[in-house]
N, C-alpha and C positions, 0 to 999 in steps of 0.2 A: 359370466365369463370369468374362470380364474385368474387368467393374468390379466385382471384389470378390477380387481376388487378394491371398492370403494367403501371406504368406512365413515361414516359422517358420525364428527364428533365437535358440534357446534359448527364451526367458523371452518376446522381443519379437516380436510381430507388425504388422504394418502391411496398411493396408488403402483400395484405392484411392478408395472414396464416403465415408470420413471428411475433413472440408474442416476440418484444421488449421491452414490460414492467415488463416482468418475470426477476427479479434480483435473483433469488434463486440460489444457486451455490452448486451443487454436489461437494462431495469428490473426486470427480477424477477428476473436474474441478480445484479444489486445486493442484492436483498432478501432474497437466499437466505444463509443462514447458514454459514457454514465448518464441518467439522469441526477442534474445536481441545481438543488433549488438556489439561485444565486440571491435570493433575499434575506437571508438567515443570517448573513454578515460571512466572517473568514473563522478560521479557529484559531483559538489561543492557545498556542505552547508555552508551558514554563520551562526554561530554562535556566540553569543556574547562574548568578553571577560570576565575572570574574574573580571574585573577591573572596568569593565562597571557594574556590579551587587552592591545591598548593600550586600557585604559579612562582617559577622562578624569577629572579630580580632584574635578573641580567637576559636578554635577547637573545636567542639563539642565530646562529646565519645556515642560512638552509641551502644546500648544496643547489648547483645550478637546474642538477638533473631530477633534484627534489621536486623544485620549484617549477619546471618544467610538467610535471605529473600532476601537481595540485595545479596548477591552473588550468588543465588539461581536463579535467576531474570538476571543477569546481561546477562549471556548466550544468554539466550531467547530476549532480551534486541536487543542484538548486530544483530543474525542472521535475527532475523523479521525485523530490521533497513536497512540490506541488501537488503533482500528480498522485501521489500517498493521499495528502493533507483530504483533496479533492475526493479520492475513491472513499477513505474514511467519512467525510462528512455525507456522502451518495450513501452510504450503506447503514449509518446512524438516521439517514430520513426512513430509509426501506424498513429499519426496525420500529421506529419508531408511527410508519405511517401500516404498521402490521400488515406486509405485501405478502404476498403467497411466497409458499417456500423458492420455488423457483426463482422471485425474483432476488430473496433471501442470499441463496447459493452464488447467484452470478455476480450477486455484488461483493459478497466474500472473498469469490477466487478471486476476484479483481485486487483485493486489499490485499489478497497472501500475494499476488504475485507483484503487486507494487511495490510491496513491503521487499520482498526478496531482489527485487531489483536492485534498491536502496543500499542494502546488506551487501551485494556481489562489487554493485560501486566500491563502497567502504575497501573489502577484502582486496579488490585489486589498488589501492591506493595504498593500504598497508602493507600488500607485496613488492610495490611498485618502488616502493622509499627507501631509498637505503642504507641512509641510519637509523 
């Protein structure tokens, strides 16, 4: 059967009616849940110190309607920060526990679109400021 050639080359196979360039992700592809092994502990970000940055000496006062946005933001901030942290460690086991492509891909898009979440946060909170 041509469209369904299968090439065995050890462990991997490929197959031609699999359409692994389709990155679109349904809503419920959102809602579905990662498998994420909660024994491995949490992950460590380094981040830089204060100390390390040019901070300035003096305090800034942040306008009401600033303040208003970042706290607004901070929520969404945190939980998508999670939910990143989360799909990255899900998709570091899937490579690491060599899953088939499939399971490869889904945990990918997962991370791009986490990731992107994260990013659209950001951009509306620097649109949103207005100093």
């Amino acid at each position: 059967n041509p469209s369904n050639s299968v090439k065995n080359l050890g462990e991997i196979t490929t197959s031609n009616s699999d359409d692994i360039c389709n990155l679109d992700i349904s809503e419920e592809d959102l809602k579905t849940p990662v498998n994420i092994n909660t024994s491995s502990g949490s992950s460590d970000f380094i981040l830089p110190s204060p100390e390390s940055g040019n901070l300035m000496n003096e305090p800034e006062v942040l306008d009401p309607n600033d303040r208003q946005v970042l706290v607004y933001y901070t929520d969404q901030m945190n939980s998508h920060s999670t939910l990143l942290a989360n799909a990255v460690d899900a998709f570091i086991g899937v490579v690491s526990n060599k899953d088939p492509p499939n399971v490869f891909i889904s945990h990918s898009k997962f991370v791009m679109v986490s990731a992107h979440k994260l990013v659209h946060i950001g951009d509306s909170i620097h649109r949103n400021l207005i100093s």
